[in-house]
C-alpha positions in Angstrom: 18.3 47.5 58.3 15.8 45.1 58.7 15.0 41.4 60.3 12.0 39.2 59.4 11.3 37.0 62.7 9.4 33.9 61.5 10.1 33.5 57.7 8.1 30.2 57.7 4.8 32.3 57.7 6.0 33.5 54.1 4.5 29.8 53.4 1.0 30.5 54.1 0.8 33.3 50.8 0.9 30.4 49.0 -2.9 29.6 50.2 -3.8 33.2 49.0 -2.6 32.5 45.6 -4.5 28.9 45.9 -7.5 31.0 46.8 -7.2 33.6 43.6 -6.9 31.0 41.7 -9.7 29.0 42.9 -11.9 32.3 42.5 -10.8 33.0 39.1 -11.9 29.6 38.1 -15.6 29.6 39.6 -15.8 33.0 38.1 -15.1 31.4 35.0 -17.7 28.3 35.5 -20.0 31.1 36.3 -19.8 32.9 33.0 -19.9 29.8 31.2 -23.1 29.1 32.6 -24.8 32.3 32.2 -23.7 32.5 28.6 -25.3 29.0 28.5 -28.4 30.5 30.2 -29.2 33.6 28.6 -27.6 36.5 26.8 -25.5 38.9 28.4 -27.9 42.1 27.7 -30.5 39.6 29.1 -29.2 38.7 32.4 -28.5 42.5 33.2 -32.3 43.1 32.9 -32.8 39.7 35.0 -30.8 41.2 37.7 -30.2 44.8 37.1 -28.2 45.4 40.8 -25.7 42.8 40.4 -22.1 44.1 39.7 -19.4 41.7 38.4 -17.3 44.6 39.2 -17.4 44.4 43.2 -17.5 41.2 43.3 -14.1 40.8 42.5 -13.1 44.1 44.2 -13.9 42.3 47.1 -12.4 39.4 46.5 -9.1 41.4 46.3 -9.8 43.4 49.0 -10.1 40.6 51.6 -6.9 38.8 50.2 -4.7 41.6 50.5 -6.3 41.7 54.0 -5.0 38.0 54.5 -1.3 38.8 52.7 -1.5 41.6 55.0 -1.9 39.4 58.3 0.4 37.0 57.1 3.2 39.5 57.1 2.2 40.7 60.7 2.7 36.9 61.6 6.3 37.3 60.1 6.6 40.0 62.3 9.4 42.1 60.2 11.7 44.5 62.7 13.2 47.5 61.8 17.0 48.2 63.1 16.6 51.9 64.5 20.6 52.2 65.8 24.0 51.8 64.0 25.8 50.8 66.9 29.9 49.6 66.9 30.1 46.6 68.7 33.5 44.9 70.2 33.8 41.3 69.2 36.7 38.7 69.4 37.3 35.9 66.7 39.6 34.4 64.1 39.8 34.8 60.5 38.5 31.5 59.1 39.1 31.0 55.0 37.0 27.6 53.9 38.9 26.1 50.5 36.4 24.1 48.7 37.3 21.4 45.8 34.5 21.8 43.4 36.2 19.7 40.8 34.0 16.7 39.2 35.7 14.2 41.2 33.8 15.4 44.3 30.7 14.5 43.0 31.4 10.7 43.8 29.2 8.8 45.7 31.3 6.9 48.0 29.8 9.1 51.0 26.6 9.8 51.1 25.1 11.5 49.2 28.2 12.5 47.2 31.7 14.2 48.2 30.2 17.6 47.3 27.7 17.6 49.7 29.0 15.9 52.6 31.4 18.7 52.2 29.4 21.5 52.3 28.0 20.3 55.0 30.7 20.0 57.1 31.4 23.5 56.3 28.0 24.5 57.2 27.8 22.8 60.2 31.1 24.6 61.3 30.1 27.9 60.8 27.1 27.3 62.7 29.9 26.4 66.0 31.3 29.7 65.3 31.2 32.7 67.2 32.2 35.8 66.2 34.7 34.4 63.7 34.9 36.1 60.7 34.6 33.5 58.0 35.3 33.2 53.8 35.0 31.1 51.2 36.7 29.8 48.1 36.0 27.1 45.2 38.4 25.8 43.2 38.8 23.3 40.5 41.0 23.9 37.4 41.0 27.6 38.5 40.2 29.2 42.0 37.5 31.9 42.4 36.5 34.0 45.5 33.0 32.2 46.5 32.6 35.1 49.2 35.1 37.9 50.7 36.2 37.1 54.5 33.1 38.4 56.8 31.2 38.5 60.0 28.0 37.4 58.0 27.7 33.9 58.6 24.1 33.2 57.4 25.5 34.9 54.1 28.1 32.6 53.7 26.4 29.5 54.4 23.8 30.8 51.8 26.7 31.3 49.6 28.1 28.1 50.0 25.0 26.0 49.0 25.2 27.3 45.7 29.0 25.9 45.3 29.0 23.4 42.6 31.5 22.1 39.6 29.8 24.3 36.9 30.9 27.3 39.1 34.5 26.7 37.6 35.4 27.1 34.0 37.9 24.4 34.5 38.3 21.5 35.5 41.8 20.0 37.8 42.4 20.8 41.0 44.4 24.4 41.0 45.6 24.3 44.8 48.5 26.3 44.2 45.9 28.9 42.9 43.2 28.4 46.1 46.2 29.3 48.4 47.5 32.0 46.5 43.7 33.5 46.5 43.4 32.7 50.5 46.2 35.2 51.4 44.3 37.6 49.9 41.4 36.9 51.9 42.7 37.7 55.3 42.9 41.7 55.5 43.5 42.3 59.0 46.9 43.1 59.4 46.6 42.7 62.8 44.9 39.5 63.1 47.9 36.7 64.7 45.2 33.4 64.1 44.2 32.7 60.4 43.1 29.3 59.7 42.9 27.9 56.5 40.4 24.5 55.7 41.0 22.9 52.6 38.4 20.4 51.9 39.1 17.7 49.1 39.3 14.6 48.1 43.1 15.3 47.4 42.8 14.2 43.6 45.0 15.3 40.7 46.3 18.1 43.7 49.5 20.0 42.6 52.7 18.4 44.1 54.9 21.6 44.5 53.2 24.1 47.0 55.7 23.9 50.1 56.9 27.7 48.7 53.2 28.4 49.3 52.7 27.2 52.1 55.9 28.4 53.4 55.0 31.8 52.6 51.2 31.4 53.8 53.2 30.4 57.4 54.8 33.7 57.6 51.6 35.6 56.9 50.5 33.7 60.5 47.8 31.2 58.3 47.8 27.2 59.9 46.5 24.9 57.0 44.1 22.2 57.8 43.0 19.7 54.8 39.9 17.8 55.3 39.8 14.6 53.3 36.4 13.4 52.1 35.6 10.0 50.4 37.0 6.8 50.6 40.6 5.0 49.0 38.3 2.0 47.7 37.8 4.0 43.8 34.5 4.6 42.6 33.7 5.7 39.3 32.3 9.6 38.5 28.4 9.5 38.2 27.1 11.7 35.3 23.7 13.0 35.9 21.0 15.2 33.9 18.5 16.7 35.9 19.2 14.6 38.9 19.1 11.4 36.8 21.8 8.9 36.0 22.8 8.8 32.3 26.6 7.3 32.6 30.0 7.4 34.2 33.0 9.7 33.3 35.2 8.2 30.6 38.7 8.7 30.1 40.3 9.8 26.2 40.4 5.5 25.7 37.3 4.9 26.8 37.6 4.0 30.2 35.5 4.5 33.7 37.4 7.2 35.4 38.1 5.6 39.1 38.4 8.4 41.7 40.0 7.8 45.0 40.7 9.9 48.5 44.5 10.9 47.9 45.0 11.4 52.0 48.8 11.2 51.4 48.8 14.5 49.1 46.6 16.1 51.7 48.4 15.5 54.6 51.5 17.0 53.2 49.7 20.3 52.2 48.9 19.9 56.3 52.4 19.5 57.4 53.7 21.6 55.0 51.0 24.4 56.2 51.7 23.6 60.2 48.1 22.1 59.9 46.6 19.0 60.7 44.9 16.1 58.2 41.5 15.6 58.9 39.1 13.1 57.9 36.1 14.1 57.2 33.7 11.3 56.2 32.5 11.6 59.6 30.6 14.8 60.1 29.9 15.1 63.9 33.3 14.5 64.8 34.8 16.1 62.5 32.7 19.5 63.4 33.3 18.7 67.1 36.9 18.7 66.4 37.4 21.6 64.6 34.9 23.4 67.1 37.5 22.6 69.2 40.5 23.6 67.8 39.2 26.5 67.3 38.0 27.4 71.1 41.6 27.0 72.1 43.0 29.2 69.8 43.7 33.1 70.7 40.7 35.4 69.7 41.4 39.1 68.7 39.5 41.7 69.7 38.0 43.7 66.9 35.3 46.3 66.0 32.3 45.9 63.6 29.4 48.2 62.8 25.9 46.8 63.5 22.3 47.7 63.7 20.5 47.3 67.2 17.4 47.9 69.0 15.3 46.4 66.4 11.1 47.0 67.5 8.2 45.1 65.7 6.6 46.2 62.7 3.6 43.9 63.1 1.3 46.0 64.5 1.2 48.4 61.2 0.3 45.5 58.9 -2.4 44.0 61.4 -3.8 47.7 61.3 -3.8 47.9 57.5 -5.2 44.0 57.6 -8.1 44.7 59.8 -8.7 48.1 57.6 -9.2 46.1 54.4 -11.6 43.8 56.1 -13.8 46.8 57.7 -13.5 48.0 53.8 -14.9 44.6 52.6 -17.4 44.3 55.3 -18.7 47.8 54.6 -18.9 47.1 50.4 -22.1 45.7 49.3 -21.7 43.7 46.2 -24.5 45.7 44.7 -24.2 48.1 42.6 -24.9 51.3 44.3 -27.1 54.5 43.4 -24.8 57.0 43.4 -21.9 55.3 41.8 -24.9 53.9 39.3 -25.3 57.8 38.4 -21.8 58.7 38.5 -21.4 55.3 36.3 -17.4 55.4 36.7 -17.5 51.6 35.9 -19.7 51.6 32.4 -22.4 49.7 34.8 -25.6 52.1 33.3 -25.3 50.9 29.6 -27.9 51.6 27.4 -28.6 48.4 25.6 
């Protein structure tokens, strides 16, 4: 196992492909000149120790020194002990509506977003919470299995969008049914369930759901996002507005925040209704609610002691540059008589 310390290093390689490129492209002035100057056969008798060869050898040679540096900088670590590690936490299963209602634009930037953000911003409050994730529009699909790997899921989750889902509706009965799946700790008593939506076009039988998902120990929360104003459904094509969604007659589609359907899944669920519109408050709530709640005591296998790397890639870095420093870009006598690179041509 492996960690990579300062990942924002990885952004200088870009200036090592800025200089390649930037040498390939006087190199090729450079030819184009010469060719304008002379003959090729011509400027190899005009400067007979000059090797095009070398050159860009040590042009590589110094830029794999520099690629090498830069990863010292991200100083990677190396896990060297598999060690199991006693943690406490709740099993935390995130319901996402990914149906084309949420992309709305009531709250900013759309209900999507402000969504998976809310999400995100909860998992960053947790501890050692193990945490899942499920979208759901006309059908429901696991997004990512219950874990301890939060920077996974919130990686996970930024991918969540409406063309995810082969269908489009709002399956709830189907996103519960999937979240009892998700909690596989038979043992685990606190199992929270957060089903953020905009409550449109929701199912209006799932009491035997949530009656059963009650017995199984899981509390329902529904967080509402958006507004009960109605604003139409924005069509876009790469990330530019072409039209509105249109009913079968014709007509703008108006989409509005059904809070009465999703405080019922809440009661129903022995949850609470949230709104969410606001983020901060709705985080520091949840944050919360979740600090008061019993935490069980479990075991998970992780890698510790983890030593810097860094020192191995400044050693190869510096070695490349005592290589360039030490290659002439001449061409050399013996090499000349060995003439592995065609240099000794006879014209």
């Amino acid at each position: 196992m492996y960690q990579l310390e300062e990942t924002t290093y990885f952004y200088y390689l870009g200036a090592i492909v800025l200089l390649l490129c930037l040498f390939l492209l006087v190199a090729f002035w450079k030819r184009r000149k010469q060719k304008e100057f002379s003959e090729r056969n011509l400027l190899e008798k005009l400067s007979p120790e000059i090797s095009p060869f070398k050159s860009t050898l040590k042009m590589l040679v110094v830029l794999m020194a520099l690629a090498l540096l830069v990863i010292a900088l991200v100083n990677p670590k190396i896990g060297t002990q598999l060690k199991t590690i006693k943690r406490e936490g709740v099993d935390i299963v995130f319901a996402l509506d990914v149906s084309r209602s949420m992309l709305a634009e009531d709250i900013a930037p759309n209900r999507l977003e402000k969504s998976k953000q809310i999400i995100s911003k909860i998992i960053d409050k947790l501890g050692s919470d193990r945490v899942g994730i499920i979208i759901y529009a006309g059908n429901a699909y696991p997004l990512l299995p219950i874990t301890t790997d939060q920077a996974a899921a919130k990686m996970f989750l930024q991918n969540a969008d409406p063309d995810m889902v082969s269908s489009q509706g709002t399956a709830i009965n189907e996103a519960l049914k999937l979240a009892k799946s998700f909690y596989d700790d038979d043992e685990q008593t606190n199992r929270f369930l957060f089903i953020v939506s905009d409550g449109e076009d929701h199912e209006e039988n799932v009491s035997y759901i949530t009656d059963e998902a009650i017995k199984e120990g899981i509390k329902i929360f529904s967080i509402g996002v958006g507004t009960s104003q109605g604003v139409p459904i924005p069509l876009k094509r790469n990330g530019v507005l072409i039209g509105y969604k249109k009913d079968r007659e014709g007509e703008t589609v108006i989409t509005r925040l059904n809070e009465q359907t999703l405080q019922k899944i809440a009661s129903d669920g022995d949850g609470e209704y949230i709104v969410g519109n606001n983020t901060s408050k709705t985080v520091d709530y949840i944050e919360e609610l979740l600090l008061k709640a019993d935490k069980k005591e479990f075991e998970t296998k992780q890698f510790s002691d983890f030593k810097d790397q860094f020192q191995w890639f400044i050693g190869l870095g510096i070695l490349f540059l005592v290589i360039d420093a030490l290659m002439f870009s001449k061409k050399t006598k013996w090499i000349q008589k060995l003439n592995l690179f065609n240099e000794n041509k006879n014209n």
